[in-house]
LOMISE-118423 format. One line per 10 residues: their letters; for each residue x, y, z of N, C-alpha, C, CB. Coordinates in Angstrom, 3 decimals, always signed. Glycine has a CB too. Layout:
a) X/Y/Z/X/Y/Z/X/Y/Z/X/Y/Z; ...
END
This chain:
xxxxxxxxxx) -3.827/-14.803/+30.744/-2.627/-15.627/+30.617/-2.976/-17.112/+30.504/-1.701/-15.398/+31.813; -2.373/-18.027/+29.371/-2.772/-19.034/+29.538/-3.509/-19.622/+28.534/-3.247/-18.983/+30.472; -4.220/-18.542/+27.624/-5.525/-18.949/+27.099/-5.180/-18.271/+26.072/-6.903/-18.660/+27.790; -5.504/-18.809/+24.646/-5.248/-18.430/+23.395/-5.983/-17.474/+22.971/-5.310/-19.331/+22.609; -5.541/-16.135/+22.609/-6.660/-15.539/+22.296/-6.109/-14.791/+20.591/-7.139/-14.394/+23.719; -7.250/-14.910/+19.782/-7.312/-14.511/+18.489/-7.556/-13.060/+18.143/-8.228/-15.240/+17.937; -6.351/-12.591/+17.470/-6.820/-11.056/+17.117/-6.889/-11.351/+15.235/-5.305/-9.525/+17.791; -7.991/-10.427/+14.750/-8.516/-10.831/+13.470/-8.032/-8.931/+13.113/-10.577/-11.618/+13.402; -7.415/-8.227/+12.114/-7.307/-7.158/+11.024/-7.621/-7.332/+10.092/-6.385/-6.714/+10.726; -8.688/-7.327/+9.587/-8.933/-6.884/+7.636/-8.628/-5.485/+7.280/-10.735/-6.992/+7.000
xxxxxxxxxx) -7.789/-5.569/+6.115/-7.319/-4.726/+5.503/-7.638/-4.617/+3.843/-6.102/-4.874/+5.866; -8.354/-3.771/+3.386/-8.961/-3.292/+1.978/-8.491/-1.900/+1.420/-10.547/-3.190/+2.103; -7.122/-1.902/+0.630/-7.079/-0.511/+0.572/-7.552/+0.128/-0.778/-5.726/-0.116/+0.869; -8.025/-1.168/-1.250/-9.003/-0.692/-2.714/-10.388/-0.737/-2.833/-8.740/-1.511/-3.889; -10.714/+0.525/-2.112/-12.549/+0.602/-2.080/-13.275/+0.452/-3.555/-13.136/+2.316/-1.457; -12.561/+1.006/-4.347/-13.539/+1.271/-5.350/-14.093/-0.330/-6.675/-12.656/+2.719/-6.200; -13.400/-1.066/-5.670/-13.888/-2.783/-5.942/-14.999/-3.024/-5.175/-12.757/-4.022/-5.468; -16.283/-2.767/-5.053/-16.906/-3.268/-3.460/-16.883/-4.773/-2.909/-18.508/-2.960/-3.407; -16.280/-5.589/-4.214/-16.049/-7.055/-3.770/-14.622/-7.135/-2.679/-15.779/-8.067/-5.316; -14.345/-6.366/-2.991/-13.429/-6.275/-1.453/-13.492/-5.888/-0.104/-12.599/-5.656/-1.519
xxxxxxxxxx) -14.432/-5.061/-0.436/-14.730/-4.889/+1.048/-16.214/-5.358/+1.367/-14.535/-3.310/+1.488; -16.567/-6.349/+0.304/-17.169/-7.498/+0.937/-16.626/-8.767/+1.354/-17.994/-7.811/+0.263; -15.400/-8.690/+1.299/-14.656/-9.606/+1.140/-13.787/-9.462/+2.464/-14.010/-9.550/-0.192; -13.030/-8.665/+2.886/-12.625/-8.748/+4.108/-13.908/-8.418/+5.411/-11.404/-7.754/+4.081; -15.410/-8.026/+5.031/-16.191/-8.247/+6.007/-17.091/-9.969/+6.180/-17.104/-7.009/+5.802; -16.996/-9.949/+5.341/-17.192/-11.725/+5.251/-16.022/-12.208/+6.040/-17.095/-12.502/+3.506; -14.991/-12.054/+6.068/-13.818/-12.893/+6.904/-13.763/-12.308/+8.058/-12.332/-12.924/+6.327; -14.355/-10.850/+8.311/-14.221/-10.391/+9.490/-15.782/-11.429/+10.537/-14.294/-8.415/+9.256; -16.562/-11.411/+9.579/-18.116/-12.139/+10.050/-17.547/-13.492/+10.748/-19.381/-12.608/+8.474; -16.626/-13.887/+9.710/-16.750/-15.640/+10.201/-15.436/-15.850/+11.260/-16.509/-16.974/+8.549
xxxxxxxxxx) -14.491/-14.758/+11.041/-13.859/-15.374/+12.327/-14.260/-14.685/+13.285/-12.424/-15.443/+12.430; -15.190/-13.738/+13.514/-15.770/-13.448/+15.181/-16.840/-14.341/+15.397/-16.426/-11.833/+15.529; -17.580/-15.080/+14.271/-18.441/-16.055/+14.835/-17.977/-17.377/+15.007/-19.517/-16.133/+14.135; -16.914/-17.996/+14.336/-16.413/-19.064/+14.593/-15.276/-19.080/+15.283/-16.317/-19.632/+13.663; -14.409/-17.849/+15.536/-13.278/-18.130/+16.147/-13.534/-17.280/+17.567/-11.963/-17.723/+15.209; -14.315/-16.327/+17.516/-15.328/-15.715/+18.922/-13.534/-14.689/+18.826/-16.000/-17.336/+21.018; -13.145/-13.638/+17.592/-12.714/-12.464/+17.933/-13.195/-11.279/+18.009/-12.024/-12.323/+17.459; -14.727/-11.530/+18.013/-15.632/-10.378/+18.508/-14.733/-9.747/+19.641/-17.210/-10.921/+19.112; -14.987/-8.198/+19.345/-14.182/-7.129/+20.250/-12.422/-7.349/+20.177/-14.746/-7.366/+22.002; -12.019/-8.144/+19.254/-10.884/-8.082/+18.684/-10.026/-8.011/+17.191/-10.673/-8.788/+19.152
xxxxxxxxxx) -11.352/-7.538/+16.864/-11.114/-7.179/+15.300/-11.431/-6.353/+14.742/-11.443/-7.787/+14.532; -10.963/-5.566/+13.885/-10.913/-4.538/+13.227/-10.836/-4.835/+11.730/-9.915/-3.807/+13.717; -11.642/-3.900/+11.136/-11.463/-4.089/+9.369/-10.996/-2.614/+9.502/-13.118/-4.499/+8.088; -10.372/-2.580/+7.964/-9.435/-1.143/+7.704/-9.985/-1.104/+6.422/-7.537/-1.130/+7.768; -10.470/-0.231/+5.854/-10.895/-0.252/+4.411/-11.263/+1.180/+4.002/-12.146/-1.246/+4.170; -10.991/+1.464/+2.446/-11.145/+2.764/+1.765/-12.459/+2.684/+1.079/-9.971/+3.085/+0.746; -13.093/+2.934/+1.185/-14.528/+3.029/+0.733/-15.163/+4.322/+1.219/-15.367/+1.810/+1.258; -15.352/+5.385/-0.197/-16.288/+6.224/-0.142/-17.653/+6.122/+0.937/-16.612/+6.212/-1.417; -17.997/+5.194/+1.109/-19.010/+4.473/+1.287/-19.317/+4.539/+3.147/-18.633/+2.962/+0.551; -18.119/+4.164/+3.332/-17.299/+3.692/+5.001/-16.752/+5.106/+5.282/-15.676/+2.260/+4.971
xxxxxxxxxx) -16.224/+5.826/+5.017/-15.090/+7.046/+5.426/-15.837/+7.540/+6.740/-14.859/+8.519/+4.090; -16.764/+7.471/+7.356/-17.108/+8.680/+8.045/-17.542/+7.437/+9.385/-18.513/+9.945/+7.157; -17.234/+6.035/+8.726/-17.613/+5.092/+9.869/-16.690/+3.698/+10.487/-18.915/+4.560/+9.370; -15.844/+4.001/+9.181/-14.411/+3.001/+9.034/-13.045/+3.707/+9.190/-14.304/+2.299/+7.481; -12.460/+2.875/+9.563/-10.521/+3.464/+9.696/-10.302/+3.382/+8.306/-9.068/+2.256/+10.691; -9.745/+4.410/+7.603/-9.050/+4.184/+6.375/-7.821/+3.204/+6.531/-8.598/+5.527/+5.828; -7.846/+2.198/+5.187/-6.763/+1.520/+5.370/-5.286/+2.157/+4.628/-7.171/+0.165/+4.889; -5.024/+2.520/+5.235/-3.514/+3.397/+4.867/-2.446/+2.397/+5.655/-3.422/+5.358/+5.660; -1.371/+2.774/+5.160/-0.338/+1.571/+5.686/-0.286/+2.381/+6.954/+1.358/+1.196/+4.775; +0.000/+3.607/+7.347/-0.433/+4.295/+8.821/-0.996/+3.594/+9.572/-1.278/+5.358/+8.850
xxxxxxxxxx) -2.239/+3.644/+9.425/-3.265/+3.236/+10.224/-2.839/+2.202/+10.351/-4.529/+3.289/+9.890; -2.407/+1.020/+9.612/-2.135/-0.666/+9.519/-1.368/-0.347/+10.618/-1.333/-1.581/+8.069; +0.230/-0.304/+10.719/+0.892/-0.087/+11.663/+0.577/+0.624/+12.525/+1.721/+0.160/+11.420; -0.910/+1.409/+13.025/-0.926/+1.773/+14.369/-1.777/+0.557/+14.813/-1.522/+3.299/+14.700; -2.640/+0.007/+14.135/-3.453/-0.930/+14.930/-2.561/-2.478/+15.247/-4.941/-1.188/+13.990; -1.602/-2.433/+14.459/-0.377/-3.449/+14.876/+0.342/-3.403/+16.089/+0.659/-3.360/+13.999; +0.509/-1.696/+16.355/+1.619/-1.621/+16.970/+0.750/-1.245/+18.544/+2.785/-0.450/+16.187; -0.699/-1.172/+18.521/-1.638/-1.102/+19.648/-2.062/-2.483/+19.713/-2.851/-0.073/+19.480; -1.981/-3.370/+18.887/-2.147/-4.894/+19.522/-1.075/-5.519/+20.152/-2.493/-5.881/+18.530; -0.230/-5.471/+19.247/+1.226/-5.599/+20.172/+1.468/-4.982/+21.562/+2.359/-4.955/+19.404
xxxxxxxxxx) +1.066/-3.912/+21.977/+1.081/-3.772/+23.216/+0.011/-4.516/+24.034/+1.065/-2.512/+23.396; -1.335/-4.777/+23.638/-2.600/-5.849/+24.986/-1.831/-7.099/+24.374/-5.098/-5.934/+24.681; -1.304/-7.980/+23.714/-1.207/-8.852/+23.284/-0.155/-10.174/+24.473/-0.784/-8.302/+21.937; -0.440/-11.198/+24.561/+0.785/-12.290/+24.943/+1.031/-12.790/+24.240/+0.789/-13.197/+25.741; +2.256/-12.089/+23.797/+3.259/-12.649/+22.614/+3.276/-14.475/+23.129/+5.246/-11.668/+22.726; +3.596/-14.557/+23.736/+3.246/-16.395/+24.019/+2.601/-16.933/+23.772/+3.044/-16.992/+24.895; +0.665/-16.293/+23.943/-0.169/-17.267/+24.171/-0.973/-16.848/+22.740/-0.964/-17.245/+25.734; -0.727/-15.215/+22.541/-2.193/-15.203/+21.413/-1.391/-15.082/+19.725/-3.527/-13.291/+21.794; -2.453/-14.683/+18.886/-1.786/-14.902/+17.292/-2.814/-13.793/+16.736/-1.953/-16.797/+16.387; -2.470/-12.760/+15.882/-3.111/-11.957/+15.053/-2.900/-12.396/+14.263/-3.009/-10.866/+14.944
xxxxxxxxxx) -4.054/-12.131/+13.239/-4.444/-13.117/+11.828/-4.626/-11.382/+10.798/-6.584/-14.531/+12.084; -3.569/-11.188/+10.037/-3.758/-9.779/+8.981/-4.399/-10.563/+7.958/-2.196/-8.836/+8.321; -5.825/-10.251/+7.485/-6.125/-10.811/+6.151/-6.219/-9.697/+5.290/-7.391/-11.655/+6.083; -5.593/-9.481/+4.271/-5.543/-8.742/+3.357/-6.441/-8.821/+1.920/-4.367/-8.800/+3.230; -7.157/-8.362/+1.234/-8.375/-7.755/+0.446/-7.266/-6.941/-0.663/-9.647/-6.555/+1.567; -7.607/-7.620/-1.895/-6.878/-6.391/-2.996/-6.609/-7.109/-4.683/-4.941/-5.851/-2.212; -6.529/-6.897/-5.325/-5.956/-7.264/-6.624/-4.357/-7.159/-6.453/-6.539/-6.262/-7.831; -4.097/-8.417/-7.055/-2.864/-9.334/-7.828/-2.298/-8.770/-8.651/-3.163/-10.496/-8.529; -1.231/-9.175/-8.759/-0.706/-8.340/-10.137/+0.955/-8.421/-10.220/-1.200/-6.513/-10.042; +1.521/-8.495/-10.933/+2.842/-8.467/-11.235/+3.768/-7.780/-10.054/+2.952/-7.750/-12.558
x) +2.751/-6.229/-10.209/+3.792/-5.230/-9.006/+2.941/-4.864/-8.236/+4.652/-3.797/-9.457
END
């Protein structure tokens, strides 16, 4: 209580780019080393690659790890940061 604490989610639900899921682990790297959310972050990503060692990022999964931070969380004091990984596009 009291003390700001940072929760970091990367989310990649397009594995078959691997610049994306180099891309939300690069942001996962620099905010546990610069913002110290080591043991509060999670990446979510679809990668052939990851499946057997990563959470698939399914909108499921998104909203369970939301709705399990929301419960340790002080809505007062701390802030989750969703960075999202994906191609642009019209729709």
């Amino acid at each position: 209580p009291g003390v700001t604490d940072l929760y970091f989610v990367g989310f990649a639900p397009d594995g078959a780019h691997p610049g994306f899921v180099a891309d939300v682990d690069n942001a996962q790297r620099a905010m546990d080393g610069r913002c110290n959310t080591s043991g509060r972050s999670v990446v979510l990503v679809n990668s052939p690659l990851t499946v057997a060692e990563r959470p698939f990022a399914s909108v499921t999964h998104l909203r369970k790890v939301l709705l399990e931070i929301g419960d340790v969380i002080d809505a007062d004091d701390d802030v989750v940061m969703v960075y999202l990984a994906g191609s642009s596009g019209e729709d």
